[in-house]
LOKOL-657403 format. One record per atom (N, C-alpha, C, CB): x, y, z. Coordinates in steps of 0.1 Angstrom, whole numbers, plus 2048, in hexadecimal, padded with zeros to 3 digits. Each point is the difference from the previous one (the first is absolute). Glycine has a CB too. Layout:
BEGIN
XYZ
...
This chain:
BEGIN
ED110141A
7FF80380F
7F1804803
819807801
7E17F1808
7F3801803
7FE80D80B
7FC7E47F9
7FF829807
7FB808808
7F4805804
8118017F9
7EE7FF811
7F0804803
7FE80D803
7FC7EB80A
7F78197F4
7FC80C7FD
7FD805815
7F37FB7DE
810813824
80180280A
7FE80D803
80A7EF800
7ED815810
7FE80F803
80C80180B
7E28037FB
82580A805
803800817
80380D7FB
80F7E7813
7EE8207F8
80480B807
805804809
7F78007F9
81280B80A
808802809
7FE812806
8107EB7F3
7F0818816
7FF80C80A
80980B7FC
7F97F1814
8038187F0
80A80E800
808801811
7EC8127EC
81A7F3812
80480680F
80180E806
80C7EE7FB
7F1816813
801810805
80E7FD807
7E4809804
823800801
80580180A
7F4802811
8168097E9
7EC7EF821
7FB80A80A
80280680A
7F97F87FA
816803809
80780B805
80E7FC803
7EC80A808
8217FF7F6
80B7FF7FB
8058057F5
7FD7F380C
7FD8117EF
8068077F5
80C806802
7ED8037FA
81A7FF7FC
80C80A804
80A7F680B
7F081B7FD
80C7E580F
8057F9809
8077FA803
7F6802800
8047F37EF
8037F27FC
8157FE7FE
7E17FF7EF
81B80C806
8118077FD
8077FC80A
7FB8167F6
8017F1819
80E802806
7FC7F580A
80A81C7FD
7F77D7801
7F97F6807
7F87FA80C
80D8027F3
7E7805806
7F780480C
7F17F47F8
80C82380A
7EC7DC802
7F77F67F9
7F58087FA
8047EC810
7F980C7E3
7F68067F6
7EF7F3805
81B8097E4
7DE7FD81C
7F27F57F9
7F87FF7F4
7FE802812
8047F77E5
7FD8027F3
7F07FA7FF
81A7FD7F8
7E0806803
7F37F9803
7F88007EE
7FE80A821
7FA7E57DD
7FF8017F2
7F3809801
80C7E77F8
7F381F7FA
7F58057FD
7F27F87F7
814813803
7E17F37FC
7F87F8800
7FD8067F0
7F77FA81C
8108097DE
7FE8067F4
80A7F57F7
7FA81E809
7FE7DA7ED
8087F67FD
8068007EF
7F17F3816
8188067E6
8037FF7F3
7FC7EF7FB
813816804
7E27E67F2
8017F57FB
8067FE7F6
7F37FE809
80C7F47F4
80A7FB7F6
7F77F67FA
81780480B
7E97FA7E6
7F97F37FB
8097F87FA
7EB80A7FD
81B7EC803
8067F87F6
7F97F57F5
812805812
7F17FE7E3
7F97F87F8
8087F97FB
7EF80C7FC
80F7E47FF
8057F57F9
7FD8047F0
7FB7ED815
80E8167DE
7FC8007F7
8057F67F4
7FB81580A
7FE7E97E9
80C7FA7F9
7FE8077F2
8047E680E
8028257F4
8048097F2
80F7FF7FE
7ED811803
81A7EA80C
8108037FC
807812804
7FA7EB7E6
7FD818822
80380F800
7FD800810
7F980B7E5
8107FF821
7FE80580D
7FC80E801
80F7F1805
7E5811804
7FA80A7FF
7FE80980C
7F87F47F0
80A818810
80080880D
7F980D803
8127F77FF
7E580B807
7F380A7FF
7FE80780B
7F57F37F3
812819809
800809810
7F68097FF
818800806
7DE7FF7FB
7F880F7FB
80580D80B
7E77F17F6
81980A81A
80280B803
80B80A7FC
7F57F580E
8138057EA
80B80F7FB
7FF7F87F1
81880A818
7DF7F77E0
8007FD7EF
8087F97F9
7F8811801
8097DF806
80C7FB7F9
7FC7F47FE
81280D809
7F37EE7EE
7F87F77F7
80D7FA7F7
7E580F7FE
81C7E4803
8107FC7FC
7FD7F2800
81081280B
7F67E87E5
7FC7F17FD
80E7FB7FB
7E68037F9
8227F4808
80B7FA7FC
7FC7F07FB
80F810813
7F97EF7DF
7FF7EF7FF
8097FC80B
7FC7FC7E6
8027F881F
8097F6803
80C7FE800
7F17FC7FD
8148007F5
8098047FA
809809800
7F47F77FB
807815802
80980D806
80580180C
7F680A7F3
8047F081B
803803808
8097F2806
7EB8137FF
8147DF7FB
8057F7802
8108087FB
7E87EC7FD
81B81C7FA
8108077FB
80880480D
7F680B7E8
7FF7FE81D
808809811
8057F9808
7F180E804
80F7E37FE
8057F3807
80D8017FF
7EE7F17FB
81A80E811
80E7FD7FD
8007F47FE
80980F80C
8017E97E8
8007F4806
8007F6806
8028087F9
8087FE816
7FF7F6808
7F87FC80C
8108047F7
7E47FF802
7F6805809
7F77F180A
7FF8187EC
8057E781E
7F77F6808
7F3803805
8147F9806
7E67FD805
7F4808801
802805811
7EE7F17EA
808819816
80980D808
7F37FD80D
80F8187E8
7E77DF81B
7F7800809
80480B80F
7FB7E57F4
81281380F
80880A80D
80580C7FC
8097ED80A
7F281B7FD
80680C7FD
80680C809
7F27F97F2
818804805
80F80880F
80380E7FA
8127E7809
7F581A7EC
80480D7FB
7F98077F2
8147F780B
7EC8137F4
7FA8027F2
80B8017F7
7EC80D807
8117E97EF
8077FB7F5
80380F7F3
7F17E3806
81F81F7FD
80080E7FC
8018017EE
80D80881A
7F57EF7E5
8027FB7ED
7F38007FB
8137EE7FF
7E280B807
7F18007FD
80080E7FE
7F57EC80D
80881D801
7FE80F800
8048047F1
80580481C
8087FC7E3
80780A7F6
7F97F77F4
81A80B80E
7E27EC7F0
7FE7FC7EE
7EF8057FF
8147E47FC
7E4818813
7F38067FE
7FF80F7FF
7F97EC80B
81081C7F7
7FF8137FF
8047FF7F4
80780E815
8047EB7E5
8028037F1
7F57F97F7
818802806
7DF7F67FD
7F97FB7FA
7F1808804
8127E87FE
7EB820808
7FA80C802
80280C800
7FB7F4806
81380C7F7
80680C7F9
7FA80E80B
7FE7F27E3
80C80582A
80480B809
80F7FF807
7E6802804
8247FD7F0
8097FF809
80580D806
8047EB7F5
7FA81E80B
80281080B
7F97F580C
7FA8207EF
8097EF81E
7FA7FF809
7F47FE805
80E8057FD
7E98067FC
7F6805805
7F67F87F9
80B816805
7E87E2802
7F97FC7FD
7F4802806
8107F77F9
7E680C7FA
7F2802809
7F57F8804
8048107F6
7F57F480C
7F47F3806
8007F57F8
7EF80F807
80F7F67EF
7F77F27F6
80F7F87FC
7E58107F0
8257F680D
80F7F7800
8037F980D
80A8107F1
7F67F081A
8007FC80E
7F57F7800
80A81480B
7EB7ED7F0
7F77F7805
8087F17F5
7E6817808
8197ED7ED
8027F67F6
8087F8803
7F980B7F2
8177FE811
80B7FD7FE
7FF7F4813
80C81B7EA
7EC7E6820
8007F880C
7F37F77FD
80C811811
7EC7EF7E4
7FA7F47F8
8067F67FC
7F580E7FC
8127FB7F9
80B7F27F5
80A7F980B
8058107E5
8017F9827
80B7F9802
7F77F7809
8168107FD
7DF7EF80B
7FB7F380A
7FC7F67F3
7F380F81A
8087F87DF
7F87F57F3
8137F87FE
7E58167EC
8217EB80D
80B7F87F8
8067FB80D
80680D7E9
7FD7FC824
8057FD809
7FC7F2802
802816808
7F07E17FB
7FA7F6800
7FA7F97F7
800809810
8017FF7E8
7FB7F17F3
80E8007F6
7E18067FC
829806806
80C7FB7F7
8077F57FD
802810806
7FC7E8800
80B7EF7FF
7F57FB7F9
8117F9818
7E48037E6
7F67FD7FA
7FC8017F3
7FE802812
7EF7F97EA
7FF80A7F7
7F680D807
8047EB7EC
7FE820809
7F980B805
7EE8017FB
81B80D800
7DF7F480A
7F27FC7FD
7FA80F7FD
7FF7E9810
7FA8157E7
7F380B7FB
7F5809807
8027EE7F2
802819814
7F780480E
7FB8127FF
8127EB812
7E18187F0
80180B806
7F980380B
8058047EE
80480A815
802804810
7F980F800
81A7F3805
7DB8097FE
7F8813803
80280680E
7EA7FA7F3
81881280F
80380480E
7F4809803
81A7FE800
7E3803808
7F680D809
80480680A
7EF7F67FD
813819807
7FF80180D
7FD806806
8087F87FF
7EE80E80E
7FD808805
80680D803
7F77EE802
81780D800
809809804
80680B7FA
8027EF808
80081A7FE
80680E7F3
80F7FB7FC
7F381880D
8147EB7ED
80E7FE7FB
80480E80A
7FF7F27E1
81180581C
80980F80B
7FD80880D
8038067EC
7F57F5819
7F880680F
8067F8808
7E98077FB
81F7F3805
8057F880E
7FE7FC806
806806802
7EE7EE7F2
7F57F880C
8057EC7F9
7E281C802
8287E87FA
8037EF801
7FB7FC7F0
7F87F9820
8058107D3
7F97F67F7
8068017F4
7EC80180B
8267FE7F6
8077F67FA
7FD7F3808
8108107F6
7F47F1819
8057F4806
7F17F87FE
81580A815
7DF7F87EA
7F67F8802
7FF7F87F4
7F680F80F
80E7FC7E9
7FD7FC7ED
80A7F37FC
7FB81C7F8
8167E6814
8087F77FD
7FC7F1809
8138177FB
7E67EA810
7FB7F7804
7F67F47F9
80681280F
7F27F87ED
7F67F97F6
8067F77F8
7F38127FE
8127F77F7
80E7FD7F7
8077EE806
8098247FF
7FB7DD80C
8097F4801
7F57F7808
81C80C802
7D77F5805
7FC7F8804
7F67F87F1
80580D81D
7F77FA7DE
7FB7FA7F4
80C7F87F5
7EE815804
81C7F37FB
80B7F47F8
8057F7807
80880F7F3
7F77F281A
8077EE808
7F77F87FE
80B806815
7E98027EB
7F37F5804
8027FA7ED
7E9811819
80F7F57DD
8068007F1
80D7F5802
7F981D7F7
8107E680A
80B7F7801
8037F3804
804811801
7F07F080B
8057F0804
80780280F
8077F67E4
800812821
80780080C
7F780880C
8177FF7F0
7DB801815
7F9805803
7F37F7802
80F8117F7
7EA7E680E
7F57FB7FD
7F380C802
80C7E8807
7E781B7F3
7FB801800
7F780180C
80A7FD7EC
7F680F81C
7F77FD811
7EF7FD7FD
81181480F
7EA7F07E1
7F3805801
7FD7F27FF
7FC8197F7
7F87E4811
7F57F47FE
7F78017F8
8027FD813
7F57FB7E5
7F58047FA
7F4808806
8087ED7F7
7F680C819
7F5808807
80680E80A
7F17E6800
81B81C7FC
80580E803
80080B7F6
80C7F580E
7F48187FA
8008087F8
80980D804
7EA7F57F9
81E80A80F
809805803
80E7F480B
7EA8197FC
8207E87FE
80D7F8805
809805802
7FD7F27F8
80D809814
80C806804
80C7F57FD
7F3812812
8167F57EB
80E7F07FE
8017FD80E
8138097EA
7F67EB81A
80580280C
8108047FC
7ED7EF80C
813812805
811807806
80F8037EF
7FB7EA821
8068087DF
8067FB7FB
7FF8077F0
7FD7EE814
7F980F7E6
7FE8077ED
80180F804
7EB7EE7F3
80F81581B
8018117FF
80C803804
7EA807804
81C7F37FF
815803802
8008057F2
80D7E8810
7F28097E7
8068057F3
7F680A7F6
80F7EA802
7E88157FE
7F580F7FC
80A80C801
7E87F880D
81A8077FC
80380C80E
8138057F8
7ED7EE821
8198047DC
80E8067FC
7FD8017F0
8117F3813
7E48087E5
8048027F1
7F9810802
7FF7E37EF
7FB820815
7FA80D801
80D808803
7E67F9806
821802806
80C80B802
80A8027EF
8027F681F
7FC8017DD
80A8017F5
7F880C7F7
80B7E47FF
7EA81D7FF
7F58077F9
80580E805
7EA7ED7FE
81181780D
80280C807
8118047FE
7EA7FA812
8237FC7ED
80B8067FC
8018067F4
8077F480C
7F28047ED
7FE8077F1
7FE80A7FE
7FA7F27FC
7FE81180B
7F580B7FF
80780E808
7E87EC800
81B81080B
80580C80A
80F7FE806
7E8803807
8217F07F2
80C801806
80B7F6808
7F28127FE
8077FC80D
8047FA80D
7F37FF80C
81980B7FA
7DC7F1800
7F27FC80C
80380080D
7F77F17F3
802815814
8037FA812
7F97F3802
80081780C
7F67E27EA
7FB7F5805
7F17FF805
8197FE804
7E780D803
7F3805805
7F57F97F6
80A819809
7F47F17EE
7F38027F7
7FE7F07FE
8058197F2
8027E1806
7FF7F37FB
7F77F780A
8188047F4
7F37FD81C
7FE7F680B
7F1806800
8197FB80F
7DF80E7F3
7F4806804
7F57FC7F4
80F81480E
7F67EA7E9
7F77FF7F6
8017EF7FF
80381B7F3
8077DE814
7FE7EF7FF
7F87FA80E
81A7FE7F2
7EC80B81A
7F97FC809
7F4809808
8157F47FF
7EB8187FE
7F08057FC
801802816
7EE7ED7DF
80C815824
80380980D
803809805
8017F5800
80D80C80B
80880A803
8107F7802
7E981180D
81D7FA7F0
8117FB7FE
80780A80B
8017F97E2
8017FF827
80C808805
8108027FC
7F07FB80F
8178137EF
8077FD7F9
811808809
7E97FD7E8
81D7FF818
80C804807
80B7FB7F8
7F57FF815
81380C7EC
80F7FF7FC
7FE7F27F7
80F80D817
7ED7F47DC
8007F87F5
7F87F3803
81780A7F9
7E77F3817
7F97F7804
7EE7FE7FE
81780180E
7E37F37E9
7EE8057FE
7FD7F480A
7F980B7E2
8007F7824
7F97F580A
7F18037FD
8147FF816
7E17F67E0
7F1807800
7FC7F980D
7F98047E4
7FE80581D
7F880080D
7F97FA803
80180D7FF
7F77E380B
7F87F77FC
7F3805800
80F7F1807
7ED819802
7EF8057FE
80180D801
7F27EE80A
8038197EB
80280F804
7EB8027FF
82380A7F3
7D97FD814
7F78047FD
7FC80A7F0
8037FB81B
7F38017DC
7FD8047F9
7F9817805
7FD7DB7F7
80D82A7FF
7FB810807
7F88077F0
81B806819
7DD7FF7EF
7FA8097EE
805809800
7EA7FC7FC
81780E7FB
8108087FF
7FA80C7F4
8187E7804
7E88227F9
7FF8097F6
8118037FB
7E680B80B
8197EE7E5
80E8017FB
8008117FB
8037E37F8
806826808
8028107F8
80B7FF7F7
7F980F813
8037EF7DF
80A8067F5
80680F7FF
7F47EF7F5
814819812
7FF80F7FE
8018027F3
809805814
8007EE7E7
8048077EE
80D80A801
7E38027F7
8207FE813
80C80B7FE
80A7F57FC
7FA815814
80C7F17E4
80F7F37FE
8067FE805
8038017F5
80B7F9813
80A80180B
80A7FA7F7
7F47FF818
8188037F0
8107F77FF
8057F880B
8098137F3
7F07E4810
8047F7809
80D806806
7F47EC7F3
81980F801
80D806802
7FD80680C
8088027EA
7F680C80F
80180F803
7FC800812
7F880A7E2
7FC7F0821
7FD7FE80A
80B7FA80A
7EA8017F4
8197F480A
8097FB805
80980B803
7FC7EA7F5
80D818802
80E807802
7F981080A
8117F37E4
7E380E819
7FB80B80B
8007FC80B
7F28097F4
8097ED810
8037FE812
80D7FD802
7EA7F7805
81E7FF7F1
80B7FF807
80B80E804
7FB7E77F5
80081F800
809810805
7F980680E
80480A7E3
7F27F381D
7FE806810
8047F7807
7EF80D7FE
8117E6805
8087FA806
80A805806
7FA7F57F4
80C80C7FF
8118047FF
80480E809
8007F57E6
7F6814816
7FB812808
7FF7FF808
7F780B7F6
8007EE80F
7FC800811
7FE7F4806
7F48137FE
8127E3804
8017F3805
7FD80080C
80F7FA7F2
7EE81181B
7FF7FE80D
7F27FE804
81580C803
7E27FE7F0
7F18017F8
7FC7F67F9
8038147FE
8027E77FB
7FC7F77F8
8017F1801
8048127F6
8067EB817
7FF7EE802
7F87FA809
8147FF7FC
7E481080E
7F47FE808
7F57FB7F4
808814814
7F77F67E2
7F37FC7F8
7FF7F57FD
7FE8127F8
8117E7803
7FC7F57F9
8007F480B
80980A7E8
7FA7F9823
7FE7FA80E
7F27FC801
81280E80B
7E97FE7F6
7F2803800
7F77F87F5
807816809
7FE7EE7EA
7F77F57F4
8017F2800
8028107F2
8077EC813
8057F0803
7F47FC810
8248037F5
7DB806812
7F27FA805
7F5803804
80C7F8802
7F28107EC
7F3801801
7FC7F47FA
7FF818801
8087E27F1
8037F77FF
7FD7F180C
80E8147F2
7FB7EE813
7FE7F380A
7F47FE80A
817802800
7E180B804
7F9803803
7F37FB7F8
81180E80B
7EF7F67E9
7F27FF7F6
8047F0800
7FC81B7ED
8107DF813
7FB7F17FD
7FC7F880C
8108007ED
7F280981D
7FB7F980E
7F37FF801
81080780A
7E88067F4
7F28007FD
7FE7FB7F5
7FD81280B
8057EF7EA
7FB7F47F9
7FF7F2801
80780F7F6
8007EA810
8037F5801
7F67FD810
81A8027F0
7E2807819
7F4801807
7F87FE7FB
80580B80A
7F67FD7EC
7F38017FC
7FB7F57FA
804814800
8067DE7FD
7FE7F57F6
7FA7F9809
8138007F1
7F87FE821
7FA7FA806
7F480480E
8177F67F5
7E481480B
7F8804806
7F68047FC
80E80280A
7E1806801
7FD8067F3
80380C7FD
7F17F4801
80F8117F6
7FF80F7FA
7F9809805
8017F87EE
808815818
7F780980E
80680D7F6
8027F3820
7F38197E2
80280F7F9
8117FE801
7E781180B
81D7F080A
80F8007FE
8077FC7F9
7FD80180E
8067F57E9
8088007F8
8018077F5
8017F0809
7F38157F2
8018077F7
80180D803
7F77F17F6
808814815
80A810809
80C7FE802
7EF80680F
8157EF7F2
80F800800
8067FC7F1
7FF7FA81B
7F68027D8
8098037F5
7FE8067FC
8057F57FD
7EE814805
8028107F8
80B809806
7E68007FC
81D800813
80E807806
80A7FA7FA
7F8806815
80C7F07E9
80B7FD7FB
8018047EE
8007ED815
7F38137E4
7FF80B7F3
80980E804
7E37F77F8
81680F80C
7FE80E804
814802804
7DD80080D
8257F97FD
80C801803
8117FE7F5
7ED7F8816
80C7FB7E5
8097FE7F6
80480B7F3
7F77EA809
7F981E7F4
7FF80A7F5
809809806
7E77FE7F7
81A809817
8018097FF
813801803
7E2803806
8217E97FD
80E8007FF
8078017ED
7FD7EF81B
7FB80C7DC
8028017F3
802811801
7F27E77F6
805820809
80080F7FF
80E801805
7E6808804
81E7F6806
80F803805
80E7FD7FC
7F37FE80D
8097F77F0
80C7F97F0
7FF8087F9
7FE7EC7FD
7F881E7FF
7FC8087F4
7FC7F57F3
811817809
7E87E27F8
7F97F97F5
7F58017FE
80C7F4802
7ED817806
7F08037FE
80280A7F4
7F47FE81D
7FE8047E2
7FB8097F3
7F5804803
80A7F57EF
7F081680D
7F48057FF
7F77FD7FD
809809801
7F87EE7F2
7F37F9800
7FD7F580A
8018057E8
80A7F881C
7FC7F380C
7FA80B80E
81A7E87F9
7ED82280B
7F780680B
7F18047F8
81880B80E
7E77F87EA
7F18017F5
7FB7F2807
80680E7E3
7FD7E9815
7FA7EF80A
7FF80480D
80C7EC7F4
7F9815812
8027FF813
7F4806801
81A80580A
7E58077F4
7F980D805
7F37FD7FD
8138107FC
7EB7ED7F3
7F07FA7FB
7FC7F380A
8048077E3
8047EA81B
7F87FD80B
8007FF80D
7FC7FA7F2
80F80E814
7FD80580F
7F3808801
818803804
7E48057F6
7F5807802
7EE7F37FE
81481B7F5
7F67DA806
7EE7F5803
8077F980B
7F07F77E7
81A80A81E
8057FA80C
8067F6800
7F2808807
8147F27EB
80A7F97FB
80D806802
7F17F87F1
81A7FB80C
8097FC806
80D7FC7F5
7ED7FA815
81C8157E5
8087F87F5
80C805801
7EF7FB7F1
81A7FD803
813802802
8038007F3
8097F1815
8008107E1
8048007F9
8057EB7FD
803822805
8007D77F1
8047F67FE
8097FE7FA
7F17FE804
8207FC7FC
8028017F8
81180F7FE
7E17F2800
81C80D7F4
81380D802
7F780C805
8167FE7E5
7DF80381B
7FC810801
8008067F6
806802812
7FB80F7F2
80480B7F3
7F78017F8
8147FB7FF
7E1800806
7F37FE7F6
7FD7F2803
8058117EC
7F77E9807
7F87F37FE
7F77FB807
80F7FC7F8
7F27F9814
7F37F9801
7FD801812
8057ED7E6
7F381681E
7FA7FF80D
7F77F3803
8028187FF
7FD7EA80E
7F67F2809
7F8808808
8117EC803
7E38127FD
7F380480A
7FA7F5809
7FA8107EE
80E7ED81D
7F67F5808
7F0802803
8157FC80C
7E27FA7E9
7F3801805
7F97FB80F
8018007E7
7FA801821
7FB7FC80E
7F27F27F8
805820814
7FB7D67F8
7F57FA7F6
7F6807806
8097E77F8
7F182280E
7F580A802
8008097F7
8017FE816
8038057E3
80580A7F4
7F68007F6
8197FC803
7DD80E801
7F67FE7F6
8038027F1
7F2808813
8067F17E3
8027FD7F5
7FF8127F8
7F77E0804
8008227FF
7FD8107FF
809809804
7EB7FA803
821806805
807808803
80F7FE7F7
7F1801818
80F7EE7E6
80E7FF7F6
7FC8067F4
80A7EB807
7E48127F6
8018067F0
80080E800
7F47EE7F6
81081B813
7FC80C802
8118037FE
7E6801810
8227FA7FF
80A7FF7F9
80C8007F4
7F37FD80F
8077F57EC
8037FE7EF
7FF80C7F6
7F67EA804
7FE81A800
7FB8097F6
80A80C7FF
7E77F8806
81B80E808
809808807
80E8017FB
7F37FC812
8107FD7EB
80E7FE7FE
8027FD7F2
8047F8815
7F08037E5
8018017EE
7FE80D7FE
7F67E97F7
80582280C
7FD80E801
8118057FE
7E57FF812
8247FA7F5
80C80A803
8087F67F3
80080B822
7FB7F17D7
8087FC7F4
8027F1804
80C8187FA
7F37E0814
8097F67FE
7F97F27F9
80E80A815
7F97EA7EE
7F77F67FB
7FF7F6810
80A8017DF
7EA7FE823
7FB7F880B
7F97EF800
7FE81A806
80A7E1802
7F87F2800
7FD7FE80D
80A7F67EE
7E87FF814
7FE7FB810
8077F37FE
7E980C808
81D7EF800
8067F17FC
8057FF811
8098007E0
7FB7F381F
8097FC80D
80F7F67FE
7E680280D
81E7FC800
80D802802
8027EF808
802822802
8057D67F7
8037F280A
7F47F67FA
80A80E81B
7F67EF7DB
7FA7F87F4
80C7F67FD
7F08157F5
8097E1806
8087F27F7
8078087F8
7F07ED7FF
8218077FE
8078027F9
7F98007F5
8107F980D
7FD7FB7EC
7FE7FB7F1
7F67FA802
8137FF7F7
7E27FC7FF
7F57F57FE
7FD7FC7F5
7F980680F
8027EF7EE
8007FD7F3
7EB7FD804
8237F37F6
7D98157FB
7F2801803
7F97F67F1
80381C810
7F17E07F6
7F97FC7F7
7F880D7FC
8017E7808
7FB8147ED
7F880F7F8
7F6805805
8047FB7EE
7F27FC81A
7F7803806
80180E80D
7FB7E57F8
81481B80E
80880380B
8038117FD
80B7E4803
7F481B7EE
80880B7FD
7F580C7FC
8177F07F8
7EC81D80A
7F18077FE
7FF8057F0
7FD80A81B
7F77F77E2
7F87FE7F2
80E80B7F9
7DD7FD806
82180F801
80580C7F4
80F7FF7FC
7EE81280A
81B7E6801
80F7F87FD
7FB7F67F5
80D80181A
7EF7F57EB
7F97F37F4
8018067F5
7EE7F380C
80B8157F4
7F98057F1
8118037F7
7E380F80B
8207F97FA
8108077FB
80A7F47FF
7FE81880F
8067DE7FA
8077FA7FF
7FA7F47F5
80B80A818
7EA7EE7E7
7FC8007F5
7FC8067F4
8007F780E
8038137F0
7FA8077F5
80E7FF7F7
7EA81280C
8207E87F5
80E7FD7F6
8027F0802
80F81A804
């Protein structure tokens, strides 16, 4: 089976507003992040499949053969993909020797490797390949980077496979699939993210295939056709959270004070509708201070409805407070309870005041990036495309 060697990358995601909200079916805006995960796939012929995650130290080589065994018999070839194949699952955990529940990073990543890998080359023969990952993204911060890593993952093995043509030109150096390949991108990646987390809402995946903003309602994703590109200061608090835990917190207030609480989420559904109005202004007009006064109020407002849910934390008012005082504009992203914030940058926003900022906020322990928000999905890159200090890593196995 002839495979060609191949770069793409795929986006993180923020929430930007809806959070919480989403739950009790109210509209969310997901918006991709500009902090990306690559992927390299290489053509080999040792007869071995190879998998290289450095960001969590995992490093895993299978013959062929061994993995040709995990095949059910009756196995056809699976291009369409509707359900996750629950026999695969169960022979690949026993054949990684997790059949308990609980599985961690580096098992989840592997175990939504092998199954897209056999998933599409299983009826066949299995080809010799390795797969390096990179990614900018932190693990567990609730910024999309399983779903990006699963994206990669399936737009690189369709393409590998045969069911996918290849978008990159020779005199390109960055490509996008059309409509159509990123449908199915977009569903082998859902299968990835079940793996990995379950029962997915879909979100992460869609955001990391179609790279924008997603509007998302009662299970429904509609992406967004233009969004203006925004520069954004990402905040790692580092504090840990329980998603769960969060959840079942608002919904008990719900439940406590419902005459209080269906206003708010009244309210977050359009701030919501609101921020996509102005956004979707700003694509087609030009860009005036005002819109960015009316999405730093819609920040400011939304924080202070999270606080009310009780999903704020103190290190997130630590964010608020540090860059309110340079006159920035931020919310929490995300379950809350800690983890990750958003700082809308102004494009007047002197360069000298974010790094002052930055600086500010690595002072209080956290981890800070400048990046932005409503960037390309998936892409498949030529090397030239991709920057030196990724290259280097994703070549260096």
């Amino acid at each position: 089976m002839e495979v060609s060697d191949c770069y793409v990358s795929a986006p993180g995601k923020a929430i930007l507003h809806g959070e919480h909200a989403v739950v009790h079916g109210k509209v969310a805006l997901a918006v991709s992040l500009n902090l990306r995960t690559y992927l390299r796939l290489k053509a080999t012929t040792t007869g071995r499949v190879c998998v290289n995650l450095p960001n969590i130290d995992t490093f895993l080589s299978w013959h062929v053969s061994e993995l040709r065994h995990i095949i059910p018999h009756s196995y056809g070839k699976h291009e369409e993909v509707k359900r996750l194949d629950a026999e695969l699952v169960r022979r690949l955990r026993e054949f990684i020797g997790v059949t308990n529940g609980n599985l961690d990073t580096c098992n989840m990543a592997i175990l939504s490797f092998l199954y897209i890998y056999l998933s599409l080359f299983g009826s066949g023969e299995l080809p010799s390949l390795t797969v390096s990952v990179w990614s900018e993204l932190p693990t567990g911060a609730g910024l999309g980077s399983s779903a990006a890593y699963s994206v990669c993952l399936a737009a690189a093995l369709l393409c590998a496979s045969g069911a996918i043509p290849t978008p990159l030109k020779e005199w390109d150096h960055t490509a996008r699939w059309c409509q159509e390949d990123l449908e199915l991108i977009n569903s082998w990646a859902f299968q990835g993210e079940m793996i990995i987390h379950g029962n997915p809402s879909g979100v992460d995946n869609a955001v990391g295939t179609w790279g924008g903003m997603l509007r998302f309602l009662a299970g429904k994703i509609i992406p967004l056709s233009r969004v203006p590109l925004l520069r954004i200061l990402l905040t790692n608090t580092k504090v840990p959270r329980s998603t769960k835990v969060l959840v079942a917190r608002v919904k008990d207030k719900i439940n406590k004070f419902p005459a209080i609480m269906t206003p708010v989420l009244d309210s977050v559904d359009a701030i919501s509708c609101t921020c996509e109005k102005v956004l979707s202004e700003m694509t087609s007009e030009p860009i005036t201070g005002e819109h960015y006064n009316i999405l730093e109020e819609l920040i400011d407002i939304n924080q202070h409805h999270l606080n009310v849910m009780g999903v704020g934390h103190s290190a997130l008012d630590t964010l608020c407070r540090v860059t309110m005082a340079r006159g920035l504009h931020s919310k929490l992203t995300g379950a809350g309870g800690g983890g990750c914030g958003i700082t809308l940058l102004r494009p007047e926003t002197d360069s000298s005041v974010v790094q002052t900022t930055v600086q500010d906020l690595k002072d209080c322990g956290f981890d800070c990036w400048e990046t932005s928000i409503g960037g390309p999905g998936v892409q498949q890159h030529s090397p030239l495309s991709v920057k030196e200090e990724v290259l280097e890593i994703l070549n260096h196995y």
